[in-house]
Z-matrix of the N, CA and C atoms (Angstrom, degrees):
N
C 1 1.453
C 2 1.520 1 109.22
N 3 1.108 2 128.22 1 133.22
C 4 1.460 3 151.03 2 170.04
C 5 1.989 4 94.38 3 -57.30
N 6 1.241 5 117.07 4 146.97
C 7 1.330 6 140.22 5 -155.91
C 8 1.875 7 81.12 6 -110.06
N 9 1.403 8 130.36 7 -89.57
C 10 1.236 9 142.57 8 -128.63
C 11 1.813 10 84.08 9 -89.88
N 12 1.583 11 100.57 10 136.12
C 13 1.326 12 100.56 11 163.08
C 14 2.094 13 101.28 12 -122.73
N 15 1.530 14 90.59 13 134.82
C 16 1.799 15 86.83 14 -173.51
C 17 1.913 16 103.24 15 -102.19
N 18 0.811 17 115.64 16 150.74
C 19 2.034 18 141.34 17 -178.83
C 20 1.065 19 108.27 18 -132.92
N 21 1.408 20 118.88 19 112.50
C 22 1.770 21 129.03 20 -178.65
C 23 1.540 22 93.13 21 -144.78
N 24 2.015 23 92.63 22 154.53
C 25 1.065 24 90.61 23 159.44
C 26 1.541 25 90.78 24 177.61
N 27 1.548 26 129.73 25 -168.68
C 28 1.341 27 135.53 26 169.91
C 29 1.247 28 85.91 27 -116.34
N 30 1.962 29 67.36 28 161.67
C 31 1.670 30 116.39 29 -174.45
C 32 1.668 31 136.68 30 -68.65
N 33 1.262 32 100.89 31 -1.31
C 34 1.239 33 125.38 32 -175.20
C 35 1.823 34 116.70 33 -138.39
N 36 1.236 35 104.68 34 7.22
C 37 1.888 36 123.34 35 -173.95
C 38 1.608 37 97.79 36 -141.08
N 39 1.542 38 127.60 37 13.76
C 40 1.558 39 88.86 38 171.99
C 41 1.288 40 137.12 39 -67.15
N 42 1.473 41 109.38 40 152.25
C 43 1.951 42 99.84 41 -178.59
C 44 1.489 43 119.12 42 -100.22
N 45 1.685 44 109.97 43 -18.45
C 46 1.207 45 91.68 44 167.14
C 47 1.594 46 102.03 45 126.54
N 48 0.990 47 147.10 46 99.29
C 49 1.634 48 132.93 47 165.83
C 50 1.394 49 129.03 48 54.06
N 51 0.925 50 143.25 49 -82.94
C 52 1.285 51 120.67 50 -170.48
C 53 1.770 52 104.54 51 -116.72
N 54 1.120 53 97.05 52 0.42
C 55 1.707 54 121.59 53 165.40
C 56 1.204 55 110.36 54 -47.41
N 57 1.257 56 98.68 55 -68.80
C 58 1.531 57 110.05 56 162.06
C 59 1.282 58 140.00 57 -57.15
N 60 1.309 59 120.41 58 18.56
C 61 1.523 60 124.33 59 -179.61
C 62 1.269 61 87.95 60 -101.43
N 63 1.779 62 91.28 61 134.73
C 64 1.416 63 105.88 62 165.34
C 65 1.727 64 120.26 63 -114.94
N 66 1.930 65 100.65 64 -1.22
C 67 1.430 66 80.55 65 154.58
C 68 1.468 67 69.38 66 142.64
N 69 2.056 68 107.09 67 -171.50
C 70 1.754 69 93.31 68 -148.12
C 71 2.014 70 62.35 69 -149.08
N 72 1.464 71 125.52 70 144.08
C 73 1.077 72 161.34 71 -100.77
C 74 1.906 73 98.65 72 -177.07
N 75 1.332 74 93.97 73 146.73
C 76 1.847 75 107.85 74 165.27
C 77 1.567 76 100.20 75 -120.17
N 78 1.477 77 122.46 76 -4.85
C 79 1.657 78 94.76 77 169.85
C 80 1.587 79 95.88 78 -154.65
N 81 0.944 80 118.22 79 146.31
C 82 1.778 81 132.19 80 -174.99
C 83 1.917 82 87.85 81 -55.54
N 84 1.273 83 141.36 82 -51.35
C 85 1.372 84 132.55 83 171.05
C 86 1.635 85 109.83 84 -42.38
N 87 0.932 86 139.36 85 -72.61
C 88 1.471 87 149.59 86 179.95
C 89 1.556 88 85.53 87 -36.61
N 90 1.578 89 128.43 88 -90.22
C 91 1.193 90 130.45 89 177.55
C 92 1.866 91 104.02 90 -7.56
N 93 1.334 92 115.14 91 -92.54
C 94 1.121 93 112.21 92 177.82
C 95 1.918 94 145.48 93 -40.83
N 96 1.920 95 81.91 94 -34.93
C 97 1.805 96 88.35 95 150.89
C 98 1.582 97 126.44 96 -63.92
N 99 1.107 98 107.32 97 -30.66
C 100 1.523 99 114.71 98 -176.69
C 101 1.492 100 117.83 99 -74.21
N 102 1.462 101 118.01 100 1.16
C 103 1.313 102 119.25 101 -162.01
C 104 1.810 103 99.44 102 -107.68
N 105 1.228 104 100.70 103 130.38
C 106 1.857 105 116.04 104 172.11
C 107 1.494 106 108.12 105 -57.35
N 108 1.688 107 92.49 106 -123.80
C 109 1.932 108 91.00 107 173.35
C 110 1.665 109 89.24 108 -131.24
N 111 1.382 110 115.00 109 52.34
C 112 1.592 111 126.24 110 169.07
C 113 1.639 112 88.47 111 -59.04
N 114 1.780 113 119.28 112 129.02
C 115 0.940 114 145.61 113 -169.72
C 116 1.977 115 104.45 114 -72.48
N 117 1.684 116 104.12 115 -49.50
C 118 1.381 117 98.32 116 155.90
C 119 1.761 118 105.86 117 -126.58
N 120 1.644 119 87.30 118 -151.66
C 121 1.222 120 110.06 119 -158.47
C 122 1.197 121 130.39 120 172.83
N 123 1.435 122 133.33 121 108.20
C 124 1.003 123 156.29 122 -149.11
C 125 2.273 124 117.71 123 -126.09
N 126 1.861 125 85.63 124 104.43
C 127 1.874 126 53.96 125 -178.06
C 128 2.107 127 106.77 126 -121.30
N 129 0.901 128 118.43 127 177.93
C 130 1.343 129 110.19 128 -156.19
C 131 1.437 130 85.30 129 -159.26
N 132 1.645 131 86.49 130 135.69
C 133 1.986 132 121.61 131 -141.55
C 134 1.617 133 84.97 132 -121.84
N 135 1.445 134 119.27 133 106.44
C 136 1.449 135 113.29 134 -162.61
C 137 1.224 136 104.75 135 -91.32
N 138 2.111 137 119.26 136 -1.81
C 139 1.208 138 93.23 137 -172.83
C 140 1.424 139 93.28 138 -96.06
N 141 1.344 140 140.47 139 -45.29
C 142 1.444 141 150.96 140 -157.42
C 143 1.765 142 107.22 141 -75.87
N 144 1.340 143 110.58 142 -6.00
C 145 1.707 144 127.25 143 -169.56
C 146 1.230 145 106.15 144 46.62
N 147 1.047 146 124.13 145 34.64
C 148 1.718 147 133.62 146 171.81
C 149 1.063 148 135.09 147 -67.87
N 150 1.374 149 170.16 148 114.70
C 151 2.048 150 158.81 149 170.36
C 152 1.506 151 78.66 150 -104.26
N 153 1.454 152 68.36 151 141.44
C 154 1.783 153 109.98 152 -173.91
C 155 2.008 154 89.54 153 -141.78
N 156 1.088 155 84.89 154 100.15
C 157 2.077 156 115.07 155 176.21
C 158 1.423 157 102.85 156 -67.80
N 159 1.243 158 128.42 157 131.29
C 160 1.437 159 144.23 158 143.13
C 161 1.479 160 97.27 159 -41.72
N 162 1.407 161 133.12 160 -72.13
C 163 1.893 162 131.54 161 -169.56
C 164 1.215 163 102.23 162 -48.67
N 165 1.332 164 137.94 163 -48.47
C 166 1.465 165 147.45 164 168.21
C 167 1.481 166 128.29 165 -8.18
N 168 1.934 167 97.29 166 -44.25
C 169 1.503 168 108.10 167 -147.52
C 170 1.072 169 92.44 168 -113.30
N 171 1.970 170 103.51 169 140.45
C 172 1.392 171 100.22 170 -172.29
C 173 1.240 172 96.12 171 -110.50
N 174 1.715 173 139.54 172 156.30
C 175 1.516 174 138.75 173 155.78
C 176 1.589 175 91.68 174 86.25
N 177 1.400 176 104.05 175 -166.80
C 178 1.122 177 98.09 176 -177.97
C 179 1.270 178 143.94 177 -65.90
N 180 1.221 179 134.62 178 152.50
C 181 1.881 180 124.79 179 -166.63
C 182 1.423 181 93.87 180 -103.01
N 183 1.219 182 136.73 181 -42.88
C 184 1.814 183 114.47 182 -179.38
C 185 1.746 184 94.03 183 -57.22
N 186 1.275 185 136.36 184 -69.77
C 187 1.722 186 127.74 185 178.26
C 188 1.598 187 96.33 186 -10.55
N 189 1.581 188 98.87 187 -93.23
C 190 1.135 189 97.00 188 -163.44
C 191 1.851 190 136.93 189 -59.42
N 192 1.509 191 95.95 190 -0.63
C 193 1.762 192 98.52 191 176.96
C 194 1.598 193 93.39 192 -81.98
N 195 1.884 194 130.56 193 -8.11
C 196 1.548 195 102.93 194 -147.01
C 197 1.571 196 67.68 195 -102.87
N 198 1.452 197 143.88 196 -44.19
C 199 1.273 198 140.48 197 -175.33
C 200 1.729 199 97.78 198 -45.32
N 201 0.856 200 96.43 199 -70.45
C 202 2.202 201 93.07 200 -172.93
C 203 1.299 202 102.61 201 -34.07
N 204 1.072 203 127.97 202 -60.21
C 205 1.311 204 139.84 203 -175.54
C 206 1.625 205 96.11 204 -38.77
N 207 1.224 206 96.63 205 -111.80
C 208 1.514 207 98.72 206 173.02
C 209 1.208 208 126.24 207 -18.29
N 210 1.422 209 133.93 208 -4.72
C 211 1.534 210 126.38 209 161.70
C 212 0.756 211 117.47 210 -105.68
N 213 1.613 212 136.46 211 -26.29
C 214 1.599 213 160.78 212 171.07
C 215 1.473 214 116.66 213 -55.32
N 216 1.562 215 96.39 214 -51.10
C 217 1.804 216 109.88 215 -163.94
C 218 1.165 217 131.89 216 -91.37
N 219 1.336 218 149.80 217 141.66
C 220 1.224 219 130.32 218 161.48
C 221 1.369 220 121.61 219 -62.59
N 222 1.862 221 115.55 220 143.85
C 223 1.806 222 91.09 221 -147.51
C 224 1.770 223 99.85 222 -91.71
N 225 1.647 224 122.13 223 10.02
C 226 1.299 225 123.72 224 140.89
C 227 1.304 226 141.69 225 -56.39
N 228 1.627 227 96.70 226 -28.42
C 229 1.744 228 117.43 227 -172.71
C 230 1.260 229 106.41 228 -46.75
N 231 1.562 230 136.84 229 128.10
C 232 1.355 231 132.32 230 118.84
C 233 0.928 232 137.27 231 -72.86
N 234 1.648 233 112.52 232 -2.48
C 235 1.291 234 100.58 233 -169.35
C 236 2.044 235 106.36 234 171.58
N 237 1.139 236 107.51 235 102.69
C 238 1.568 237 113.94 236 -171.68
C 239 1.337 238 127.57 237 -34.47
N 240 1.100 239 127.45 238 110.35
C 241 1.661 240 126.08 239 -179.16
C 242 1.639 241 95.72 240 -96.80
């Protein structure tokens, strides 16, 4: 099972809860590659029960998805069991 679940969407089209899932991820980076020009974004860390906010992040968001990573992961991990 994939760890990170990602929720996007615009600001003027949201659908609402699980509407918004765009799908469930092995690293908060992937999460963020996967994203269009979804206005936000929300991703949720199923092991730590954490949201990690798009408004949140300051500077750049690939920086800061490769830092999460690297504090989150084992630095062998490919991939979350």
């Amino acid at each position: 099972m994939k760890r990170f679940m990602l929720f996007s969407g615009y600001n003027y089209y949201p659908s609402g809860g699980m509407r918004d899932f765009d799908g469930m991820f092995n690293t908060v980076t992937e999460c963020i590659d996967s994203l269009g020009n979804q206005d936000w974004w929300d991703i949720l860390d199923t092991v730590a029960i954490k949201v990690y906010q798009s408004h949140k992040v300051n500077g750049s968001v690939r920086d800061w998805a490769h830092e999460l990573d690297a504090e989150l992961l084992p630095k062998d991990a490919t991939e979350w069991r």
